[in-house]
C-alpha positions in Angstrom: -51.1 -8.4 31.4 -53.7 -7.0 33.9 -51.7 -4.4 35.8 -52.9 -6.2 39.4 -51.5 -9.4 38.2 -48.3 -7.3 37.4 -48.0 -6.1 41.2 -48.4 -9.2 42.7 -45.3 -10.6 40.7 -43.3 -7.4 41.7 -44.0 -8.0 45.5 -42.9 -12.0 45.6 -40.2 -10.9 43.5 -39.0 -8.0 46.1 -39.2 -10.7 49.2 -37.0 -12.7 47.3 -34.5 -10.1 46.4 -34.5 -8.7 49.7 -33.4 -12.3 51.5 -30.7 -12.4 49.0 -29.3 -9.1 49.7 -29.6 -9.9 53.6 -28.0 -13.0 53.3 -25.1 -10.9 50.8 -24.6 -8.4 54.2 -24.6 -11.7 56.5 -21.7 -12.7 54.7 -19.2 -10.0 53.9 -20.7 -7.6 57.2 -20.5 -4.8 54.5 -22.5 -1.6 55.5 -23.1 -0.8 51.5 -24.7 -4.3 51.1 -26.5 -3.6 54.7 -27.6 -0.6 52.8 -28.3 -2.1 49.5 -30.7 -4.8 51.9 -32.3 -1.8 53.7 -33.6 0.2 50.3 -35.4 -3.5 49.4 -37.9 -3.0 52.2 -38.9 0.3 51.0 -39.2 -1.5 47.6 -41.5 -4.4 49.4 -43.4 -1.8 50.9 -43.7 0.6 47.7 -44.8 -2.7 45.9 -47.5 -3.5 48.1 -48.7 0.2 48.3 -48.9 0.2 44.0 -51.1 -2.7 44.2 -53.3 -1.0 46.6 -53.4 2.0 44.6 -54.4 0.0 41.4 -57.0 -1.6 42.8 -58.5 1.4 44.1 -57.5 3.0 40.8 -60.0 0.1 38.7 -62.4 1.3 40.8 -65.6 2.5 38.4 -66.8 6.4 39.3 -69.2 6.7 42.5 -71.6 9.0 43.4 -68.2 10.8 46.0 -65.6 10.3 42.9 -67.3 11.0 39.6 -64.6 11.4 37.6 -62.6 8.0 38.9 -60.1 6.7 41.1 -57.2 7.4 38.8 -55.5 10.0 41.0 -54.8 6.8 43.4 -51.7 5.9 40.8 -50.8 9.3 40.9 -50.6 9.6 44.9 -48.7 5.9 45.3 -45.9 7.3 42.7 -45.5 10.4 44.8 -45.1 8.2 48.2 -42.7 6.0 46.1 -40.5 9.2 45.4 -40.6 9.9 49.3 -39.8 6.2 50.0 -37.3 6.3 47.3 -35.7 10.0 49.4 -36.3 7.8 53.0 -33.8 5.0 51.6 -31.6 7.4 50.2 -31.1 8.9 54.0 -30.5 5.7 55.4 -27.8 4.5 52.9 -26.2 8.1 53.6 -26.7 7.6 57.0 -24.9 4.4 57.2 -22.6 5.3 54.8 -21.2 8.5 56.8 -21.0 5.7 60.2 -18.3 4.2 58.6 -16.4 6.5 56.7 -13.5 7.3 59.4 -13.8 4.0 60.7 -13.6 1.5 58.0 -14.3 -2.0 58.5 -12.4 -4.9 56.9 -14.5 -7.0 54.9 -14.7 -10.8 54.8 -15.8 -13.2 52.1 -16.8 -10.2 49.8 -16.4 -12.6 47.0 -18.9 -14.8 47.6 -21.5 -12.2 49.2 -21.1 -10.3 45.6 -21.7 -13.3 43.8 -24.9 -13.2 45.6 -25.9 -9.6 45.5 -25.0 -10.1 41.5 -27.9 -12.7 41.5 -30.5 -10.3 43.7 -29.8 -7.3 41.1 -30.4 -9.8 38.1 -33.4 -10.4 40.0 -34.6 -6.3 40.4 -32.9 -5.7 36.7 -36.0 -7.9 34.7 -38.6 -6.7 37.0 -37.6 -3.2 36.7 -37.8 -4.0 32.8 -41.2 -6.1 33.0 -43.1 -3.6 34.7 -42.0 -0.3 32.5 -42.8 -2.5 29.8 -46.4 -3.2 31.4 -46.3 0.5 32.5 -46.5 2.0 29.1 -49.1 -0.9 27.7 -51.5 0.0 30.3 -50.3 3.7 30.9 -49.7 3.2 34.4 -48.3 5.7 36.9 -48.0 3.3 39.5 -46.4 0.5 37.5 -43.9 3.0 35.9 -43.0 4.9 39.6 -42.4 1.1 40.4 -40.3 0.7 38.0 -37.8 3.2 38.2 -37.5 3.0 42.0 -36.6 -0.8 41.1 -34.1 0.7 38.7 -32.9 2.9 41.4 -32.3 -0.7 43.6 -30.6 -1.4 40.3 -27.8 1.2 40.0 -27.1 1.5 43.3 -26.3 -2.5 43.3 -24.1 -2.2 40.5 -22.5 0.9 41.6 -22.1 -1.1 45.3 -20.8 -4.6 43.6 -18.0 -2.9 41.7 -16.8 -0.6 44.1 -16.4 -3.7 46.8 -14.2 -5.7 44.3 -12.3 -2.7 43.9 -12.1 -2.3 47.7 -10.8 -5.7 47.4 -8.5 -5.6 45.3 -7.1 -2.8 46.8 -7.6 -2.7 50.1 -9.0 0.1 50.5 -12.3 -0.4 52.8 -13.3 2.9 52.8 -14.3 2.8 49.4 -17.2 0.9 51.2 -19.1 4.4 52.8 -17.8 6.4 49.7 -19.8 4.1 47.3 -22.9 4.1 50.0 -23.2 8.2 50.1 -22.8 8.2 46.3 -25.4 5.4 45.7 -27.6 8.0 48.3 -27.3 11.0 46.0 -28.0 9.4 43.0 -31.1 7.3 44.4 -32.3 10.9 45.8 -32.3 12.5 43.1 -34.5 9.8 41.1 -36.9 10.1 43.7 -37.0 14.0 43.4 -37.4 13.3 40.2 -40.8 10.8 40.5 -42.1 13.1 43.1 -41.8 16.1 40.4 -43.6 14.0 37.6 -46.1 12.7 40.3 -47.2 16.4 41.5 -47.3 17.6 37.7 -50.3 15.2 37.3 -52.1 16.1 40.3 -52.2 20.0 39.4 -54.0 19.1 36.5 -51.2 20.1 34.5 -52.3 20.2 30.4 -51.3 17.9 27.9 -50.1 19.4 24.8 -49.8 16.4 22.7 -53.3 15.5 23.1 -54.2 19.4 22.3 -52.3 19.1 19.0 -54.2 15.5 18.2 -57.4 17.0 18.8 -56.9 20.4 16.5 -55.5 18.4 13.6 -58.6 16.0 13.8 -61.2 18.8 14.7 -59.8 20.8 11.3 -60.7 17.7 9.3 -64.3 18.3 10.0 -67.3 19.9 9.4 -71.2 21.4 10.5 -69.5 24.0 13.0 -68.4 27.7 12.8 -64.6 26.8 15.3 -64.0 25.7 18.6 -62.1 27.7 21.6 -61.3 27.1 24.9 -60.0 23.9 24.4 -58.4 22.5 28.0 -57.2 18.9 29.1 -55.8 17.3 32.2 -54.7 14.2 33.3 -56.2 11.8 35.7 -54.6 8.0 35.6 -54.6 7.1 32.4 -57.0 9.0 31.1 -57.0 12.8 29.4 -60.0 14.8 29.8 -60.7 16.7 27.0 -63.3 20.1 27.4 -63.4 22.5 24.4 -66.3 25.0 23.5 -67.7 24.5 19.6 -69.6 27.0 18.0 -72.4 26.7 15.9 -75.1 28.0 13.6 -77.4 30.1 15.4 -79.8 28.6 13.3 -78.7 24.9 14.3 -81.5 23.3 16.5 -80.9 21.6 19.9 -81.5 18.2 18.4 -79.2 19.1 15.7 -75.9 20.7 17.7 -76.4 17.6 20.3 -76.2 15.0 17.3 -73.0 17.1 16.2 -71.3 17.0 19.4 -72.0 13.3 19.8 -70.5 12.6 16.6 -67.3 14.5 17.6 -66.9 13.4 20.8 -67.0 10.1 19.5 -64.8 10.7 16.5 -62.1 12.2 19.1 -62.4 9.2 21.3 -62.2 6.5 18.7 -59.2 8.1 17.0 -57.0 9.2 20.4 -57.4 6.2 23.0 -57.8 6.8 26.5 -59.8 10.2 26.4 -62.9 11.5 27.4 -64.3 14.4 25.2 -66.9 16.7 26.9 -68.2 19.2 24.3 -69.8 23.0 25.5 -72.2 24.3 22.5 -72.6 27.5 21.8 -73.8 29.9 18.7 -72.4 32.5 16.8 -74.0 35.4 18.1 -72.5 34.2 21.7 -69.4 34.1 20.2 -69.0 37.5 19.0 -69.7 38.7 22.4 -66.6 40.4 23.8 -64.6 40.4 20.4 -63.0 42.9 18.5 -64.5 43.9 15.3 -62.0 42.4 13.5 -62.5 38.8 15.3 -66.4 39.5 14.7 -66.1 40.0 11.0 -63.6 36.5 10.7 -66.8 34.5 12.5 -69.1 36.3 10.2 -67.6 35.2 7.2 -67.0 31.1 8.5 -70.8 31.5 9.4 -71.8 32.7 6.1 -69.5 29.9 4.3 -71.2 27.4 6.6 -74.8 28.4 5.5 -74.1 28.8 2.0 -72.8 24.6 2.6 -75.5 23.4 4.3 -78.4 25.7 2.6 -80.4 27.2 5.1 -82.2 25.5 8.2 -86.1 24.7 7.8 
């Protein structure tokens, strides 16, 4: 499903989850459930801000953004980790209001009966979109998803603890499970703001390096490649190595190979975009030790006595 398409869902799905959980406080005047209705604005708000982000993210390059718009996914799944911190504050906040002064609850039955229903609700869109998230390779989608997740636990965690309280009487359990439910929501959105900030420092991608040396072994026409470097933007790995050639090789000739691999590498590992710097031998050697020298030597030798020599 088109990853737009996939927002829109997520936000009329988060206004009806969030009257549920309103009308779940307005009945059992429970400040968890108050808590539990606050974090789904910052859901309806996070929602909203992914579907901006993807649209800006389908954006094609422009003469300002050459390589994209993907970064946008990157910078909503960072505000989403703040948003998810924000709501963690609040539901600590209200949680510690209460906790010497603990307030009898009425009709928690019938409010958790309907809390049950909103967390069903945030349970199958947490699901669809990680789903969609790793069909698309979304940032976005999959920040989205485990701040829904977040909503999730801290629902469940909230639900039982009140039919303990219950049970038992005791209403303080009410705050305790509120400034748990905090602690574990921040730390998920410590978490997403990590991942989030790994991406936008261009940090490498070492499953895509090992792709790319097992399929560049498997070929031939060059002397090796070095430098090899890749980074992340959206969904899609930029890959940049330098290939050495026969100094012999013509221009026409090293540009047809490095078409060839670049296309190769982008048939065989979807999503990336190869950029290939040429360079001979003789530039190689430059810099290396004589026993590095006398390794290229020999490939270049193998390589001409392959290929014959070059008219």
């Amino acid at each position: 499903m088109d990853k737009k398409r996939v927002a829109e869902i997520v936000i009329v799905g988060g206004l009806i989850v969030f009257a549920i959980k309103l009308l779940a406080y307005i009945i059992s005047d429970s400040i968890a459930l108050l808590s539990d209705a606050l974090e789904s604005i910052i859901n309806i708000i996070a929602s909203i801000m992914m579907f901006i982000s993807i649209r800006v993210a389908s954006k094609p390059p422009d003469a300002e953004h050459q390589f994209g718009h993907k970064r946008a996914e990157n910078v909503s799944c960072l505000i989403e980790g703040l948003l998810i911190i924000i709501a963690a504050l609040l539901i600590m906040e209200a949680g510690l209001s209460r906790l010497f002064t603990p307030v009898e609850l009425t009709q928690v039955d019938i409010a958790l009966i309907v809390s049950l229903s909103a967390t069903g609700i945030n349970a199958g869109l947490s699901y669809f979109m990680l789903k969609e998230s790793k069909k698309n390779e979304s940032m976005a989608l999959e920040g989205d998803s485990k701040h829904l997740l977040s909503d999730v636990l801290s629902s469940g965690g909230v639900v039982l603890g009140l039919f303990i309280a219950t049970l038992t009487g005791w209403f303080v359990l009410d705050s305790i499970l509120a400034i748990i439910m905090a602690v574990l929501i921040g730390k998920m959105g410590i978490d997403l703001m990590r991942k989030a900030s790994t991406d936008l420092l261009d940090h490498s991608c070492p499953e895509v390096e090992v792709k790319v040396r097992e399929l560049l072994d498997t070929q031939k026409g060059f002397v090796e490649y070095h430098e090899l470097k890749t980074r992340k933007s959206g969904d899609t790995v930029f890959v940049m190595f330098h290939l050495c050639v026969d100094g012999k090789m013509t221009v026409n000739e090293s540009h047809d190979l490095t078409e060839r691999l670049e296309r190769m590498l982008e048939e065989k590992i979807p999503g990336i975009d190869a950029t290939i710097h040429v360079e001979s031998e003789h530039q190689m050697c430059e810099g290396r030790t004589e026993e590095e020298d006398d390794q290229l030597n020999y490939r270049a030798r193998s390589l001409h006595r392959e290929h014959g020599p070059k008219e």
